[in-house]
C-alpha positions in Angstrom: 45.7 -160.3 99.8 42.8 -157.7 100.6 41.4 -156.0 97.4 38.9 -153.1 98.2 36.8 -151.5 95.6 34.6 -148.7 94.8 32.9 -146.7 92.2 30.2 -144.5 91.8 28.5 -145.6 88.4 25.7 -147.8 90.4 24.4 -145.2 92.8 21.9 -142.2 92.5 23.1 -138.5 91.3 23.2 -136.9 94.6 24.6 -139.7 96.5 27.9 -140.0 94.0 30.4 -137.0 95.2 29.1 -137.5 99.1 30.1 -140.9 98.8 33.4 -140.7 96.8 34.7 -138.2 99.6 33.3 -139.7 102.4 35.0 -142.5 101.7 38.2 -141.8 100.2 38.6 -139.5 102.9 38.7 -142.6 105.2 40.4 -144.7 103.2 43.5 -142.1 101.7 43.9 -138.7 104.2 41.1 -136.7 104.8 40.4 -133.6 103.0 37.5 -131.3 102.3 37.2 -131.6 98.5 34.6 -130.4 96.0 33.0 -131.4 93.0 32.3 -128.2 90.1 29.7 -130.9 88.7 28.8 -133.2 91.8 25.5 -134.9 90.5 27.8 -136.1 86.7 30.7 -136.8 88.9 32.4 -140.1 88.5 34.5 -142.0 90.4 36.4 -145.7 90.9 38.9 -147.0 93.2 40.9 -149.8 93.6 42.9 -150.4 97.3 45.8 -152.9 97.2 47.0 -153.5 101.1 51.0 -154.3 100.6 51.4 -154.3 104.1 53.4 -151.6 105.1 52.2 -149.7 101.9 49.1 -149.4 100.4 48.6 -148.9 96.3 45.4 -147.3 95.1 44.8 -147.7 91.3 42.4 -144.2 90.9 40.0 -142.3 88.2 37.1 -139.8 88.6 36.0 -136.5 87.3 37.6 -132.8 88.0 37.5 -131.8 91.4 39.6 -130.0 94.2 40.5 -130.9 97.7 41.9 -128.3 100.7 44.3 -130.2 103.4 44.0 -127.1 106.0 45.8 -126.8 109.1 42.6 -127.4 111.3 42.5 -131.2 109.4 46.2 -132.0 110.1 45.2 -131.0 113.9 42.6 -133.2 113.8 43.9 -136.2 112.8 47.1 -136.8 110.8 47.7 -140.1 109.8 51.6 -138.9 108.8 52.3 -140.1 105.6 53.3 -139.6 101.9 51.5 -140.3 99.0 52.9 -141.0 95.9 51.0 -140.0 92.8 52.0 -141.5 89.2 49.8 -139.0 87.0 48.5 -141.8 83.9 45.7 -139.3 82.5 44.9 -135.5 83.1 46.5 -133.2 85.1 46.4 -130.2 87.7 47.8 -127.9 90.4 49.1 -128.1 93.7 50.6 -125.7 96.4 52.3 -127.3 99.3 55.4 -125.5 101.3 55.2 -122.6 99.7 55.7 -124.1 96.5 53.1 -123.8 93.3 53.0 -126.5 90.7 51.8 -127.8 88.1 51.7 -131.4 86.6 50.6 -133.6 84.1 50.7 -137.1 82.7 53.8 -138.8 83.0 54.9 -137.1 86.1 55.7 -138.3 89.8 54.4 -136.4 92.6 54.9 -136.8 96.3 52.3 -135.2 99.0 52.9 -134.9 102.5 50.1 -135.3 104.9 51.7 -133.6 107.5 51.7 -129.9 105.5 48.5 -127.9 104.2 47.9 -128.2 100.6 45.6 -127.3 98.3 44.9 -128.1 94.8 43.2 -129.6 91.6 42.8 -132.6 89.3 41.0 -133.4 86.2 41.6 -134.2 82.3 39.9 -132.3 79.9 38.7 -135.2 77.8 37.1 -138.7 80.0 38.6 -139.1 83.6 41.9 -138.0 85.7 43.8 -141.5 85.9 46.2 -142.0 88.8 48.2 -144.4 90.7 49.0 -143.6 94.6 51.5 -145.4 96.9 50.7 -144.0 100.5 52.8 -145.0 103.3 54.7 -143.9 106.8 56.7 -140.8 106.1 59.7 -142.6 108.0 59.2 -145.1 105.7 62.0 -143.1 102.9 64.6 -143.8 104.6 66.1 -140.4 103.7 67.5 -137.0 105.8 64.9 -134.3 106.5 66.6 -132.5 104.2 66.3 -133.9 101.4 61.7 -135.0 102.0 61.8 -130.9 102.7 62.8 -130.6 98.9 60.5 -134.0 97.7 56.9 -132.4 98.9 54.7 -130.8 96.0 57.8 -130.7 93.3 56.7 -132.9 90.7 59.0 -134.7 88.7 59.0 -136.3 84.7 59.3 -140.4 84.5 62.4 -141.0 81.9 64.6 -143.2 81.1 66.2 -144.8 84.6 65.2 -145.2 88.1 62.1 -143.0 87.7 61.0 -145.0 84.4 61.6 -148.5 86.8 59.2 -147.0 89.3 56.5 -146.3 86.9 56.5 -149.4 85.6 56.9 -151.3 88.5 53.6 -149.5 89.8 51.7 -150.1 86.9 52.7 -153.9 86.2 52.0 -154.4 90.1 48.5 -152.6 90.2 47.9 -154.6 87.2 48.5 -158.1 89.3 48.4 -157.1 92.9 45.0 -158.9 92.8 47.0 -162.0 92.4 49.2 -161.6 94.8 49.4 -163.9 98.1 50.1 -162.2 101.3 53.5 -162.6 102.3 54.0 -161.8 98.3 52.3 -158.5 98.4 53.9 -157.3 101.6 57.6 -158.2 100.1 56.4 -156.0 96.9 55.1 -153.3 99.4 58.7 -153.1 101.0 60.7 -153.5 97.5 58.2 -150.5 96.1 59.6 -148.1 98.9 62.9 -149.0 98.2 62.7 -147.8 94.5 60.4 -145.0 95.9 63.4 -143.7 97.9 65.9 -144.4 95.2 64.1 -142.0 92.5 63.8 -139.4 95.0 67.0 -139.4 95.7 68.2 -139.7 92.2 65.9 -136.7 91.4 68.0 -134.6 94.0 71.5 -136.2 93.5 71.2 -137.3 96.9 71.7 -141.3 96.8 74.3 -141.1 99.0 71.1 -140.4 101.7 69.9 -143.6 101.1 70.9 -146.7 103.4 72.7 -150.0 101.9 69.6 -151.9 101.8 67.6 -149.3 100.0 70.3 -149.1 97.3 70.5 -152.9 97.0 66.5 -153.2 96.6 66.5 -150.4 94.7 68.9 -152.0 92.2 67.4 -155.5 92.2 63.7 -153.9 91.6 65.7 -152.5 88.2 67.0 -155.3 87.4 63.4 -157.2 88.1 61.9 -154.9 85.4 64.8 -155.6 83.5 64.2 -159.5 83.4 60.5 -158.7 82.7 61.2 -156.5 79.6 62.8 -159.3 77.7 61.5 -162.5 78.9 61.1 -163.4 75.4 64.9 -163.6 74.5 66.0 -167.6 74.5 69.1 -166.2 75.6 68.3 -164.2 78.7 70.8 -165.5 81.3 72.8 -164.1 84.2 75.8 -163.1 82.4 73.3 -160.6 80.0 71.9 -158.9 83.4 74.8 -158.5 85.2 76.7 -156.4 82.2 73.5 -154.8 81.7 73.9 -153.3 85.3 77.7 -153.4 85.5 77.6 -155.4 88.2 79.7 -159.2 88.5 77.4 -162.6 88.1 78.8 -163.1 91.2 77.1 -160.4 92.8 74.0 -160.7 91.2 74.1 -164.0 92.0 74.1 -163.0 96.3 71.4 -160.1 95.5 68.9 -163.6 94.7 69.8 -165.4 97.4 67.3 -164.1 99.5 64.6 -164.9 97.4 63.1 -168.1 96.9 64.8 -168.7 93.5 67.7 -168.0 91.3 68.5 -165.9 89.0 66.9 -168.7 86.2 64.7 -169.6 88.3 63.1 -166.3 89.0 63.2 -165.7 85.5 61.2 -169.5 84.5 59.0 -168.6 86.9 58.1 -165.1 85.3 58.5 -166.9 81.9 55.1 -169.0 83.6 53.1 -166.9 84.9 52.4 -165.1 81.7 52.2 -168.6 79.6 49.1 -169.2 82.0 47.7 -165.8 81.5 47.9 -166.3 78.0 46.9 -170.1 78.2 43.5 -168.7 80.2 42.8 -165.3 78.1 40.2 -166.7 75.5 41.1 -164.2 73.5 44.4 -166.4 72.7 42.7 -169.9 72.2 43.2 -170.2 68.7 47.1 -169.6 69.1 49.2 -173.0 69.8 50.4 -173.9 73.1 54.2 -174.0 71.2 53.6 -170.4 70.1 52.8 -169.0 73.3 55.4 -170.8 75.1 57.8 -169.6 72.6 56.5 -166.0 72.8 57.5 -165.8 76.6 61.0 -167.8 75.9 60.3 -171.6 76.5 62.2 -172.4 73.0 61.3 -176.2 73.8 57.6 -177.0 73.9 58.6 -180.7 76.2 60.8 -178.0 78.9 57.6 -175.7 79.0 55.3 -178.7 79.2 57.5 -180.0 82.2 58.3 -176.7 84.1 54.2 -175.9 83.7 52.9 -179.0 85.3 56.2 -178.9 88.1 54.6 -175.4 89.2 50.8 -175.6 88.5 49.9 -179.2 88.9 49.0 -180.2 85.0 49.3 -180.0 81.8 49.2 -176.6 79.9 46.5 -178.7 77.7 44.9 -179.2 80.9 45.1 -175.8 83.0 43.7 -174.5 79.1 40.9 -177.0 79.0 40.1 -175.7 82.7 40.3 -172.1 82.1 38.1 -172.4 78.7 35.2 -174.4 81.1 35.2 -172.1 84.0 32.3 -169.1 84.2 33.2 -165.7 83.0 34.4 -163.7 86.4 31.3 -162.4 87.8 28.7 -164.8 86.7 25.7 -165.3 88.6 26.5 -162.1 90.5 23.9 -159.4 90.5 
């Protein structure tokens, strides 16, 4: 999938807040932002392109950013952004609404509306995650987006909770990610988008049948992922878990590639090998890191690892351990 950074750390003083807004203007929605500190201001950004969303993994120094009338006029791409505050904090006004928010919060901005606002931390840099995408993308009543723009929101325990980690664990491995893989993520992560909005309002009922059913298998995705390391993580444990039958979770697979177990051996592998090729964890057995990610039988990982990788976990080690660190030879 396409991966698109930038950071500021490698160029000269003055050229550092000219090129962080000239370019994240063109990349994100254009504003006309300032910088209280523009020759020390830092900034990096990574783009993930999920198709018919696009996830930008962000940190930089304080500054503030005006979305006037005149710029809507002038081009407005009409869309929402998403922000997951990680670090720092700020201000907006939007639709005649003043906020405030901090880390730990969901915020949605509309493009379509004037805004103004800050963001900064008052220790290292403002850390945030943004999902931008087509305002019809929600799937829910005018309404209920009038109530969504500029009214931030806490992540706890439930839908909202699911989101955030969802966002994090998939800005964490988008890089990964094959095209056809990213683009189903990008569709799932509006899905659960919709669902915490709604939630937030007590307004599911605004959301169509497919939302709620991708909703509800992204939770029970992040579900899976939080205990991969049970032995004894099966079908019958998920479905109680989300009072649903086996029978039903069974259909909500079927559109995937995989089961239910399958889904989950597959999960089960894909952090073996990050483990198998982090050489921080070379000392550690193969048996214990197998058995950390709930492979109970070292000759059923071994078997499973070379069905979906092509060798040996010995082997895919041995290859990871000779390869050159990520970067080498680069200037």
């Amino acid at each position: 999938m396409r991966v698109l950074e930038y950071h500021t750390k490698d160029l000269a003083a003055r050229d550092r807040f000219p090129f962080w807004y000239e370019t994240m203007s063109q990349m994100l929605v254009c504003t006309r932002a300032v910088s209280d500190d523009p020759a020390g201001f830092q900034g990096s950004a990574t783009v993930f392109d999920l198709g018919v969303a696009a996830l930008t993994a962000m940190s930089h120094t304080t500054l503030r950013a005006t979305r006037s009338a005149k710029l809507i006029r002038q081009a407005d791409p009409e869309v929402f952004q998403l922000h997951l505050i990680l670090a720092g904090g700020g201000e907006i006004t939007q639709a005649g609404r003043d906020a405030c928010f901090q880390s730990g919060s969901l915020l949605l901005i509309d493009s379509s509306r004037p805004y103004r606002g800050w963001r900064g931390a008052e220790e290292g840099l403002a850390e945030t995650l943004i999902v931008q995408f087509p305002r019809a993308a929600l799937g829910l009543r005018s309404d209920v987006i009038g109530r969504l723009s500029a009214a931030p929101f806490p992540v706890q325990p439930g839908i909202t909770a699911v989101l955030a980690g969802h966002l994090r664990h998939l800005a964490d491995n988008a890089g990964d990610l094959t095209r056809p893989d990213a683009e189903a993520l990008g569709a799932m992560t509006l899905d659960l988008i919709a669902a915490a909005c709604a939630h937030r309002y007590e307004a599911t009922t605004a959301l169509t049948p497919e939302a709620r059913r991708q909703a509800l298998l992204a939770m029970i995705h992040d579900f899976i992922r939080q205990r991969l390391g049970d032995p004894d993580l099966n079908a019958e444990m998920i479905a109680a878990a989300h009072e649903i039958s086996v029978r039903y979770l069974y259909k909500l697979f079927q559109e995937q590639d995989l089961g239910v177990a399958g889904w989950i051996r597959r999960c089960r592998l894909e952090q073996c090998r990050r483990d198998l090729a982090d050489p921080r964890q070379r000392s550690w057995p193969i048996q214990t890191i197998a058995a950390r990610w709930g492979f109970s039988d070292l000759a059923t990982f071994s078997r499973n690892f070379r069905a979906a990788y092509g060798m040996s976990p010995r082997e895919f080690r041995l290859l990871a351990a000779s390869a050159p660190p990520l970067g080498a030879g680069m200037n």
